[in-house]
mmCIF file of the C-alpha atoms, coordinates in Angstrom:
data_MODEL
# 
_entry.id   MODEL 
# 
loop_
_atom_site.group_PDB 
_atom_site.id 
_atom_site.type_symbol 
_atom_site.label_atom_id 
_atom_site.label_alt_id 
_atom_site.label_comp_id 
_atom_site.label_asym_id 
_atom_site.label_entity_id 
_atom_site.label_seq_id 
_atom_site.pdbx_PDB_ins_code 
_atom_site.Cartn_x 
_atom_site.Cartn_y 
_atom_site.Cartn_z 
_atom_site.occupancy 
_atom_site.B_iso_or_equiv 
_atom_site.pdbx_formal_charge 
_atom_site.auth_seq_id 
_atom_site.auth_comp_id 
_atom_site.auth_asym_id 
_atom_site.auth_atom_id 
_atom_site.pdbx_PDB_model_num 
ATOM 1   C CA . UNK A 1 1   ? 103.724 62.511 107.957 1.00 0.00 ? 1   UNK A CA 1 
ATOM 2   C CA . UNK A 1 2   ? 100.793 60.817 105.980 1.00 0.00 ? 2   UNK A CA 1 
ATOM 3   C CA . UNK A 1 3   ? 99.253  57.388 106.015 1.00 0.00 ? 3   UNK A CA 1 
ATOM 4   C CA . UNK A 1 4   ? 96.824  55.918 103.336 1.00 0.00 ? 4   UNK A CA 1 
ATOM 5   C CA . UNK A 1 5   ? 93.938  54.544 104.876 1.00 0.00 ? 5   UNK A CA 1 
ATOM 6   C CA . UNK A 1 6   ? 91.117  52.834 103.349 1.00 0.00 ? 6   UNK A CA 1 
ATOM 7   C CA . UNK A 1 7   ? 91.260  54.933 100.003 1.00 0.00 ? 7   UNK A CA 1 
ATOM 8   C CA . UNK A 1 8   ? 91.969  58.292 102.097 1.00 0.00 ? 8   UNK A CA 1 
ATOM 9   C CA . UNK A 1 9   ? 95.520  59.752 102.433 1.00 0.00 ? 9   UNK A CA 1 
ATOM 10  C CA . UNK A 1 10  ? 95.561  60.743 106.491 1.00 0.00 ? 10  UNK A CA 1 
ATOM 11  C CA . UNK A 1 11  ? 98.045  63.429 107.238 1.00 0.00 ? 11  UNK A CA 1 
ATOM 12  C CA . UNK A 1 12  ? 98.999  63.857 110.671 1.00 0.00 ? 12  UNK A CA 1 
ATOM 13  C CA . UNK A 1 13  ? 101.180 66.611 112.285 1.00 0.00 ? 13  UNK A CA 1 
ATOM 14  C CA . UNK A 1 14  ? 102.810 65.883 115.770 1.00 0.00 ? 14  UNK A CA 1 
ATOM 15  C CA . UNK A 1 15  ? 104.625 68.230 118.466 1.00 0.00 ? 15  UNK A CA 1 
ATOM 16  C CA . UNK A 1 16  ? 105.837 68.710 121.801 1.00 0.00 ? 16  UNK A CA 1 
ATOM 17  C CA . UNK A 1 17  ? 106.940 71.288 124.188 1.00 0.00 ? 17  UNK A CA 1 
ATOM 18  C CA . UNK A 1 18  ? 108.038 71.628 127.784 1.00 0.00 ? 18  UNK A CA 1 
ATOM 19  C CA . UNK A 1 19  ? 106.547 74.574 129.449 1.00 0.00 ? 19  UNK A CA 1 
ATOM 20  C CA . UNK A 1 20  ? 109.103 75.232 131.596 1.00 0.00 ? 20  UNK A CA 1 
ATOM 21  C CA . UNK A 1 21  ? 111.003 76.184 128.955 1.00 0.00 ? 21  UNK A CA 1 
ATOM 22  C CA . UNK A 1 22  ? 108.797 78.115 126.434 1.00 0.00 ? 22  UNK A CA 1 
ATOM 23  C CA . UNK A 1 23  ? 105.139 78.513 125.747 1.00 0.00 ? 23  UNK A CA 1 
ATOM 24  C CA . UNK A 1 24  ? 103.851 75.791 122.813 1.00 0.00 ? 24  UNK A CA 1 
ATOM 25  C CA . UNK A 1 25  ? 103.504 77.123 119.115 1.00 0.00 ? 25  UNK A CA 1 
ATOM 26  C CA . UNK A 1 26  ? 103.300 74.622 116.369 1.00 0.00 ? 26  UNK A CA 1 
ATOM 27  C CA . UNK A 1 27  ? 102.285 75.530 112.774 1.00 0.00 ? 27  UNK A CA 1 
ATOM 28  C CA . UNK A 1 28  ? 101.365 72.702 110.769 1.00 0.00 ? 28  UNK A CA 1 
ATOM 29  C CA . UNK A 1 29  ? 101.168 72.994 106.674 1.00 0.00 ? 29  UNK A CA 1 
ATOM 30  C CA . UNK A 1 30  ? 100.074 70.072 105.182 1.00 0.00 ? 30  UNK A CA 1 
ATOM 31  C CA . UNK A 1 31  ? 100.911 71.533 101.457 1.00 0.00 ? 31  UNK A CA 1 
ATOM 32  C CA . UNK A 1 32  ? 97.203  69.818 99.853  1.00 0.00 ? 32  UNK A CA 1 
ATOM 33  C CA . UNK A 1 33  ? 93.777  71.063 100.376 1.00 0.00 ? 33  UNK A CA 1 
ATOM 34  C CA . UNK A 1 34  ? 92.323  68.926 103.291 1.00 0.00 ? 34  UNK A CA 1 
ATOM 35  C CA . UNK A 1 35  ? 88.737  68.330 105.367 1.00 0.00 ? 35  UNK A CA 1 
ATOM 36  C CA . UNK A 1 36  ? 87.942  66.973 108.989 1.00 0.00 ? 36  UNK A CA 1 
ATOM 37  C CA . UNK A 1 37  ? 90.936  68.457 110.668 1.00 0.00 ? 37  UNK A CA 1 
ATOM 38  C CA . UNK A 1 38  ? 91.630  67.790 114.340 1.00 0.00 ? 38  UNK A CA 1 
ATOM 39  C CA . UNK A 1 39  ? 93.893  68.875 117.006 1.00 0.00 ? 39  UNK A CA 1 
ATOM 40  C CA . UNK A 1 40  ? 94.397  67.342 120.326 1.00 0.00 ? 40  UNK A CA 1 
ATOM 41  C CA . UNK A 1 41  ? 96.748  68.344 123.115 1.00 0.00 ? 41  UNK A CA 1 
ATOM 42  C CA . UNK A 1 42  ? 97.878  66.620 126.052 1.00 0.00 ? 42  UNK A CA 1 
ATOM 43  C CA . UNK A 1 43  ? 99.797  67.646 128.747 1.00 0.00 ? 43  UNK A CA 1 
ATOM 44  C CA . UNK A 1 44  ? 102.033 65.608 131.184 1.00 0.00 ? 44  UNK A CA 1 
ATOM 45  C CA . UNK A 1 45  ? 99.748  66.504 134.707 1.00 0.00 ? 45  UNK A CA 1 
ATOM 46  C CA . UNK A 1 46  ? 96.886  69.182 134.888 1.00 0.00 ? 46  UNK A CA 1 
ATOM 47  C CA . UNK A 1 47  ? 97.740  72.027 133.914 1.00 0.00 ? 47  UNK A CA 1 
ATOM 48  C CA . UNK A 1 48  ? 96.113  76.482 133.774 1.00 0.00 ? 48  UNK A CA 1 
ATOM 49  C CA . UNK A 1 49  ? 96.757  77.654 131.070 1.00 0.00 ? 49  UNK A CA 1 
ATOM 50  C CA . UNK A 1 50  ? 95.332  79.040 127.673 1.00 0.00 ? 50  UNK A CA 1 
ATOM 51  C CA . UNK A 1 51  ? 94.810  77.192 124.336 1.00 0.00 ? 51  UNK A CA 1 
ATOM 52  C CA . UNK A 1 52  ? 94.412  79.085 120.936 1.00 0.00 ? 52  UNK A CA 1 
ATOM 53  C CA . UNK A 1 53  ? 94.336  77.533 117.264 1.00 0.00 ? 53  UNK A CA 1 
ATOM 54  C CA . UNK A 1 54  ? 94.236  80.102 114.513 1.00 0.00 ? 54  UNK A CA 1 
ATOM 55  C CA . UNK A 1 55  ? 93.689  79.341 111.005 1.00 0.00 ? 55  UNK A CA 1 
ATOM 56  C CA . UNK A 1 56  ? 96.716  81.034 108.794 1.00 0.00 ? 56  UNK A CA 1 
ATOM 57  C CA . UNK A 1 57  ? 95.055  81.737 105.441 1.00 0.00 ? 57  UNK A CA 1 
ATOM 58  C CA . UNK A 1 58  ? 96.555  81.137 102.316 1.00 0.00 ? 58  UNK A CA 1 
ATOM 59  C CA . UNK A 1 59  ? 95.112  84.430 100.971 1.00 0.00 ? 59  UNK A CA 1 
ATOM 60  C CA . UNK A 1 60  ? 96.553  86.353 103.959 1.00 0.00 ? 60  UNK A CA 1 
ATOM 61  C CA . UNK A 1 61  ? 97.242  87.322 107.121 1.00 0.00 ? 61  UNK A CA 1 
ATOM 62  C CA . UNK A 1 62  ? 93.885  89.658 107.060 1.00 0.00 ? 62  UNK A CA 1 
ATOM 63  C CA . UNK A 1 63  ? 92.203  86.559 106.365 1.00 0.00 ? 63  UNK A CA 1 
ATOM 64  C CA . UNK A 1 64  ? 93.647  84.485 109.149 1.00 0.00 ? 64  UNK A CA 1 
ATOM 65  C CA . UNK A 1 65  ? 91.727  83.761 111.997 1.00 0.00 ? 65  UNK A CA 1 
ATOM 66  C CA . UNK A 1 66  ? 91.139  81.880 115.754 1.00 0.00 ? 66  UNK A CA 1 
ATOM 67  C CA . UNK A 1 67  ? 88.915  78.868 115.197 1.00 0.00 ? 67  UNK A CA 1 
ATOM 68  C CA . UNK A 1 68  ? 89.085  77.183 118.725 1.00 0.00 ? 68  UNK A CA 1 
ATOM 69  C CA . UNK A 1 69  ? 90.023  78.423 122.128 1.00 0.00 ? 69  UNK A CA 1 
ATOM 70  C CA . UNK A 1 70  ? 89.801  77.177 125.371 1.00 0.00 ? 70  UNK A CA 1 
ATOM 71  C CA . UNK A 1 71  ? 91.538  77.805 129.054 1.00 0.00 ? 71  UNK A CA 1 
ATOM 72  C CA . UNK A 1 72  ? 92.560  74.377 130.639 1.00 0.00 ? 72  UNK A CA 1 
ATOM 73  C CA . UNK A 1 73  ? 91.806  75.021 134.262 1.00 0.00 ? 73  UNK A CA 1 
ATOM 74  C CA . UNK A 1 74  ? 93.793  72.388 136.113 1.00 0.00 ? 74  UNK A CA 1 
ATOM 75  C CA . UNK A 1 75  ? 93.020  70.095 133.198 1.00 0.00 ? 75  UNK A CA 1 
ATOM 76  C CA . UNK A 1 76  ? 95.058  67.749 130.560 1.00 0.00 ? 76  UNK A CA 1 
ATOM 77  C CA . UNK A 1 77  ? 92.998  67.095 127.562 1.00 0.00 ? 77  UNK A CA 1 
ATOM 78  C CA . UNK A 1 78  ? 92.075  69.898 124.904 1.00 0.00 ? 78  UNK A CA 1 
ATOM 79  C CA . UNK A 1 79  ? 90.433  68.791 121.622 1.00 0.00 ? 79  UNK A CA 1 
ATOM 80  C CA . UNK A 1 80  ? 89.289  70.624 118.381 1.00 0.00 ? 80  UNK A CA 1 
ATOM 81  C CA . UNK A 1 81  ? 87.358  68.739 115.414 1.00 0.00 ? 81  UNK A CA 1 
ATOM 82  C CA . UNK A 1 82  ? 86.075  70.539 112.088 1.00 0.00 ? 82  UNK A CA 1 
ATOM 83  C CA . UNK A 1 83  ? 84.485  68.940 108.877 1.00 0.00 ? 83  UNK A CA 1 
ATOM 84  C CA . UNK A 1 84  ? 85.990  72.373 107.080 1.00 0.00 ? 84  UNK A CA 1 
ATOM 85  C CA . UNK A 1 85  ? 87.965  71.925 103.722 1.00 0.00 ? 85  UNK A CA 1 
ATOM 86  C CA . UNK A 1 86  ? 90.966  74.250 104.081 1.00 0.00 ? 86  UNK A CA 1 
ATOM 87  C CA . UNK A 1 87  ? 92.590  75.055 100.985 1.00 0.00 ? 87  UNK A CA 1 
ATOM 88  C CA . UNK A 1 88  ? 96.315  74.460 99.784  1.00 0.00 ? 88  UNK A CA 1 
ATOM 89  C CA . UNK A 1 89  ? 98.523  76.525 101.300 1.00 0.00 ? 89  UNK A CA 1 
ATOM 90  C CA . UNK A 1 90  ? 96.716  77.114 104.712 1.00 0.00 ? 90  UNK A CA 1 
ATOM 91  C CA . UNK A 1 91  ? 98.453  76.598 108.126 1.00 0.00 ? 91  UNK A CA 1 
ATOM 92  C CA . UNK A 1 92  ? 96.852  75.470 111.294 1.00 0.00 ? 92  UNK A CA 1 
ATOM 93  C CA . UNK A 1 93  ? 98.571  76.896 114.223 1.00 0.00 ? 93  UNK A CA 1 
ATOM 94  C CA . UNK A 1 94  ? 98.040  75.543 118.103 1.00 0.00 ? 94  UNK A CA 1 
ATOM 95  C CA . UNK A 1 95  ? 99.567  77.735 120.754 1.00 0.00 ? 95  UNK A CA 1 
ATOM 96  C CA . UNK A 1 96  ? 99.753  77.156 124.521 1.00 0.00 ? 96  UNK A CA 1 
ATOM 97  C CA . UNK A 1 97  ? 100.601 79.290 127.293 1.00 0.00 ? 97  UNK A CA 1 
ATOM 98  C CA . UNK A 1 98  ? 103.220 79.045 129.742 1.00 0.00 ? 98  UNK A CA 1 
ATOM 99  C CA . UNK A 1 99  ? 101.788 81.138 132.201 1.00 0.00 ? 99  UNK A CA 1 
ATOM 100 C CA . UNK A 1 100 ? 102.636 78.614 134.939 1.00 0.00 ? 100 UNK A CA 1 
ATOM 101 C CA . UNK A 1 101 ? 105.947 77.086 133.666 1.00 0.00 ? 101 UNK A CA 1 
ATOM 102 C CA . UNK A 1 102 ? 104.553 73.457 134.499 1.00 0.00 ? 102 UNK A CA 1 
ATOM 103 C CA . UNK A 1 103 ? 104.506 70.280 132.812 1.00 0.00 ? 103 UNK A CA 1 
ATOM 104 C CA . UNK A 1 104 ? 104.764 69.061 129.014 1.00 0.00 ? 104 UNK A CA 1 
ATOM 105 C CA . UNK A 1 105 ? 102.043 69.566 126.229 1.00 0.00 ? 105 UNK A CA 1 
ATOM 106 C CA . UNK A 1 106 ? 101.715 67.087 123.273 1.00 0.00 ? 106 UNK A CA 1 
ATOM 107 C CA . UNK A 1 107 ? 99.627  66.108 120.544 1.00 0.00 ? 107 UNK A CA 1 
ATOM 108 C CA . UNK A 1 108 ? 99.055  66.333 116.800 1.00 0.00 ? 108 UNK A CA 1 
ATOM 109 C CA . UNK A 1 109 ? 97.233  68.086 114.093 1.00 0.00 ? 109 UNK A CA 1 
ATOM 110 C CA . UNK A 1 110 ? 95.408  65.422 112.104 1.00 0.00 ? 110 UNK A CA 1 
ATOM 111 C CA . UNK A 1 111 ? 93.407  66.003 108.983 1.00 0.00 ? 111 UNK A CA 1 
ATOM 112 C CA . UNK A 1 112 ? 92.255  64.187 105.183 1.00 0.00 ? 112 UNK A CA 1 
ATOM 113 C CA . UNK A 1 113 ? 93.640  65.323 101.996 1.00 0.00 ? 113 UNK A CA 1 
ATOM 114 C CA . UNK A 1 114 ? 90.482  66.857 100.665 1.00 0.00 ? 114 UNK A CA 1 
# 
């Protein structure tokens, strides 16, 4: 999904997952080079568990790499912010435990077509 906003074309990325059911992995690809990417994640009641986004690189999976990661330790809020420019063609991936089959994680991948 994008929006144009005040001359900039905002592309945004959402997703959901109950973790009673499976761990979270989301993958967004925005198909345009793009700048000041962030990720949030929210989950339904505090929640332990791990939190990893990974850049998936255009040029390859030896070029990929884990740009944020955090452990929520009875916690509901995880947030990631970079003034990066990824190029066309890469993938941001979030992934989220399930270590303690509790609660729902959501949020969205937001970022500016560079």
């Amino acid at each position: 999904m994008s929006k144009e906003s005040t001359g900039m074309t905002i592309m945004e990325y959402t997703f959901e997952q109950d973790l009673s059911v499976a761990a979270l992995s989301a993958t967004s690809d925005f198909g345009v080079s793009f700048k000041n990417l962030s990720v949030t994640l929210k989950a339904s009641e505090n929640i332990t568990e791990s939190v990893t986004v990974t850049l998936d690189d255009c040029l390859g999976s030896d070029k990929d790499a884990v740009i944020k990661k955090g452990n929520l330790v009875a916690l509901q809020d995880f947030y990631y912010n970079s003034d990066k420019v990824y190029n066309k063609g890469d993938e941001i991936l979030i992934e989220c435990t399930d270590a303690n089959s509790t609660g729902t994680v959501s949020g969205k991948i937001t970022a500016v077509r560079a």
